[in-house]
C-alpha positions in Angstrom: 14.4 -7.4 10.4 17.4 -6.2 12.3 19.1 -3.4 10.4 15.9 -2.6 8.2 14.9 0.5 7.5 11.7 2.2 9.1 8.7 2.0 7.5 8.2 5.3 7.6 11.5 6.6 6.2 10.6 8.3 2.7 13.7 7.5 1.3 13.9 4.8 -1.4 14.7 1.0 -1.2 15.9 -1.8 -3.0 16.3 -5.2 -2.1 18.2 -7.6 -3.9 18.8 -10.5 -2.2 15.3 -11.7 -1.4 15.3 -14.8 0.7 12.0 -16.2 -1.7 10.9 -19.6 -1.4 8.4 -20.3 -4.2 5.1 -22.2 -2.0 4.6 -25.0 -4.5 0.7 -24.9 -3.8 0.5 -21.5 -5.7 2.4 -23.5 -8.6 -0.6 -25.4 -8.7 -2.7 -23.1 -8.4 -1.0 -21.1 -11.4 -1.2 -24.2 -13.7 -4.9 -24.6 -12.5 -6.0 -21.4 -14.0 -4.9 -23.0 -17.8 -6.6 -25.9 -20.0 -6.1 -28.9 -18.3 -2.4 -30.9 -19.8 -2.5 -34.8 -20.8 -0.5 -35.8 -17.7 -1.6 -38.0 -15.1 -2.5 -36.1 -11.9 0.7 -37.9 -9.7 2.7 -37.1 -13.0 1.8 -33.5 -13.0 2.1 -32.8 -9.4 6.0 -34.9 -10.4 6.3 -32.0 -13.0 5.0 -29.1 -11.4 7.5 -30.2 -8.3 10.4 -30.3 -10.7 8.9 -26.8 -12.8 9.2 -25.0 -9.5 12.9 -26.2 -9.1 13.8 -24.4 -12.1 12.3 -21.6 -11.6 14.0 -21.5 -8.1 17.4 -21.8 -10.1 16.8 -18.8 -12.2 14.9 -16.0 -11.2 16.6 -12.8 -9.2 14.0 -11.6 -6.8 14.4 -7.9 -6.1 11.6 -5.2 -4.6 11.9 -1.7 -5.0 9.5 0.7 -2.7 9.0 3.9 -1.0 7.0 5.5 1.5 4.5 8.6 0.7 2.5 10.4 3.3 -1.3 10.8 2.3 -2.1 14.3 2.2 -6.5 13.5 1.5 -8.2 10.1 1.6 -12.1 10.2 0.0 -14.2 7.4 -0.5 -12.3 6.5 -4.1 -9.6 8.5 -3.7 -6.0 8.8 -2.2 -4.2 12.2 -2.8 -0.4 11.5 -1.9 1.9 14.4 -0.9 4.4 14.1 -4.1 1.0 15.5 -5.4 -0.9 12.5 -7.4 -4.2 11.1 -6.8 -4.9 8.1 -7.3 -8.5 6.8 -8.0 -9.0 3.3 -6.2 -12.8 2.0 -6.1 -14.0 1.6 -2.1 -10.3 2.3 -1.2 -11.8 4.2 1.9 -14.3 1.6 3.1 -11.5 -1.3 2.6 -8.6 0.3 4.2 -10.1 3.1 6.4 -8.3 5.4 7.5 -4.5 5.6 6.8 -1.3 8.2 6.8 0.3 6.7 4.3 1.3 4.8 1.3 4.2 2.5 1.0 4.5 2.2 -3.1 6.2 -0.7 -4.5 7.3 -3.0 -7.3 8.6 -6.6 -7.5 10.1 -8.5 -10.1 12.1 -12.0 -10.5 14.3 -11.0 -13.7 14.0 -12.2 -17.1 15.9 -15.4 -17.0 12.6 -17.9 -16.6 10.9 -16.1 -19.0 13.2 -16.1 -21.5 13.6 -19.8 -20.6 9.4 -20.2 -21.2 10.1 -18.7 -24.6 13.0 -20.9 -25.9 11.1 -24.0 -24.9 8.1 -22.9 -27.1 9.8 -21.6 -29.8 11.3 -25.7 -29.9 7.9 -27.1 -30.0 8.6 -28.0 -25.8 4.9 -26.2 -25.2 4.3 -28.9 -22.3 7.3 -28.2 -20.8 6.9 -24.2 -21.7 3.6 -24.3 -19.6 4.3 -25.5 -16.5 8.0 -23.8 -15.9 5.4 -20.4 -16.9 3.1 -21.5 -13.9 6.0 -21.7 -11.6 7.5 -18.6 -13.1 3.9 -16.7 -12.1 3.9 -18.5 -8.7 7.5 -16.8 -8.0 6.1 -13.6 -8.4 3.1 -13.4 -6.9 5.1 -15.2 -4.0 7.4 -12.3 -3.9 5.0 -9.3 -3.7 3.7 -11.7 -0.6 6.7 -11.8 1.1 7.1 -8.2 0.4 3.8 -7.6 2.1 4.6 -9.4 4.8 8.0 -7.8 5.2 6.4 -4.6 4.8 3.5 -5.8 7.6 6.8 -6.7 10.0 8.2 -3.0 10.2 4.9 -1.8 10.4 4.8 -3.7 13.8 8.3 -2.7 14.8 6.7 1.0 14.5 3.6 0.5 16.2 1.2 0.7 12.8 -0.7 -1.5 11.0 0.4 -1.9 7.1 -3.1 -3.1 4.8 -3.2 -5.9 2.0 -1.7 -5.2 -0.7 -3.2 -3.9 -4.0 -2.2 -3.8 -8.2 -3.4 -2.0 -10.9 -5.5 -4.4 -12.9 -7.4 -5.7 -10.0 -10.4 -4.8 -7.9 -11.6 -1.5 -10.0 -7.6 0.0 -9.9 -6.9 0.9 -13.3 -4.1 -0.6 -15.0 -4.1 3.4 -16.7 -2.2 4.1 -13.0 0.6 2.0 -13.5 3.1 4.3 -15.0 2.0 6.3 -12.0 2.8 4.2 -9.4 6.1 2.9 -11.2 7.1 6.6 -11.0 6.6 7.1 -7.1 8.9 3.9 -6.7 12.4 3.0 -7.3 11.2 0.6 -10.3 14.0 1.5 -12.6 16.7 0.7 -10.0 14.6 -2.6 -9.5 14.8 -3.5 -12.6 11.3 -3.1 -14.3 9.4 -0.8 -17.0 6.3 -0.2 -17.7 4.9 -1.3 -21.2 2.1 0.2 -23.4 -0.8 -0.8 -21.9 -0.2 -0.8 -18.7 1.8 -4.2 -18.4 5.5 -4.1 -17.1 8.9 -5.3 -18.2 9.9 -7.7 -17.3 6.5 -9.7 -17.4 6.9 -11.2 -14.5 6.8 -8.6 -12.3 4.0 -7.0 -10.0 3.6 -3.5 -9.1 1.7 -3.1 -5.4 0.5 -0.2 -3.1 -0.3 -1.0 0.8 -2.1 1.4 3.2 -0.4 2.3 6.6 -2.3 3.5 9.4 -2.4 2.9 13.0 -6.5 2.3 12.9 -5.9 1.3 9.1 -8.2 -2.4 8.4 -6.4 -5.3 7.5 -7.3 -8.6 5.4 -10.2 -7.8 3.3 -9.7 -10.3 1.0 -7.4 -12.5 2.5 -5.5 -13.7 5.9 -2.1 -11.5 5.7 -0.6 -13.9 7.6 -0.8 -17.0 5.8 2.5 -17.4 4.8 4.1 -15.1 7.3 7.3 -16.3 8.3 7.7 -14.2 11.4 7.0 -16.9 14.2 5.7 -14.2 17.1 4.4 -11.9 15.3 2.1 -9.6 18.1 -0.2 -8.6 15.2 -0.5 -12.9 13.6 -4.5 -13.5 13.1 -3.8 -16.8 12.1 -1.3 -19.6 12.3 0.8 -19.6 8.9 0.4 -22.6 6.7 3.2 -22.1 5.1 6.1 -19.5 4.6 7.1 -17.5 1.6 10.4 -17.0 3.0 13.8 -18.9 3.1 15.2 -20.6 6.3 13.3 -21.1 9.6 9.6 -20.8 9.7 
């Protein structure tokens, strides 16, 4: 963390050299979510091992995010000081209270998913699958080490910094999107949004975390279950695993 900027600075950041490891487990958990594929379960797990491999080799993680004080927190409702509000169901009852918003977006390139699309435009829809799994994995892996990175200055600064939400999940309209992208450095990280709410490039996950010094942490799940940072004062639970390149 050494040389990282404060949490609270309002300026905006990109990071490009993400030190991402992808946890296989949420490549499994990715390829879970689809019809089960006529593999043998060792062969799969064989597959999905090699799947994440690739995906290692070609995606370019970067995060782009900045900091905006919260002017008026309701029930619903956070009113930032750039002057949007944005309308997030139970936001108040889930985060409580908070002083601030740190807005962000993260994205691992184009590279695997234009590799997902060659493969099934050659009939390879086996092999198309499960690099896609492990292509989804990457991401969601990233915006987790982002939230944990985020979490880690938070410390450094003496505040606590929430779970991370996205539009499209838990009542947050995916109509908000274009909203957040614009609060955030997301065209120096690389991604757009799309029609519809959805970004470019697909694989790529837009966030928002709460940061408060009495703000609630973990509603949904244990923040520090990949955490890579070893002695953390703030650790609720012993990581399982890391998101995060090098020394656990």
């Amino acid at each position: 963390m050494s040389g990282a900027p404060p949490l609270l600075d309002p300026a905006p950041v990109v990071l490009r050299r993400v030190p991402l490891r992808i946890d296989p487990a949420e490549v499994r958990a990715f390829q879970a979510y689809k019809p089960p594929l006529p593999l043998a379960p060792s062969e799969l797990t064989t597959r999905l091992e090699a799947a994440g491999r690739e995906a290692a080799a070609l995606i370019e993680p970067r995060l782009g995010y900045r900091t905006v004080a919260v002017t008026e927190a309701g029930p619903d409702t956070l009113t930032l000081a750039d002057g949007p509000r944005l309308h997030i169901p139970d936001i108040g009852r889930h985060w409580g209270a908070v002083d601030a918003v740190t807005v962000g977006v993260a994205t691992i390139g184009e590279a695997a998913e234009d590799r997902v699309r060659a493969r099934r435009e050659a009939g390879d829809f086996l092999g198309a699958t499960l690099l896609d799994s492990a292509a989804s994995a990457a991401v969601e892996c990233l915006a987790e080490w982002a939230n944990d990175y985020l979490c880690q200055l938070g410390v450094a600064a003496g505040l606590a910094v929430t779970n991370r939400i996205s539009p499209g999940l838990a009542g947050f309209g995916l109509t908000e999107q274009s909203l957040l992208l614009g609060l955030c450095p997301a065209g120096e990280a690389g991604v757009w949004p799309e029609p519809g709410g959805t970004l470019r490039p697909a694989k790529s996950i837009s966030f928002l975390v709460g940061i408060g010094r009495t703000a609630r942490l973990d509603h949904y799940f244990v923040q520090c279950r990949r955490c890579w940072a070893r002695d953390c004062p703030a650790r609720r639970l012993a990581a399982i695993t890391t998101v995060h390149r090098g020394d656990h």
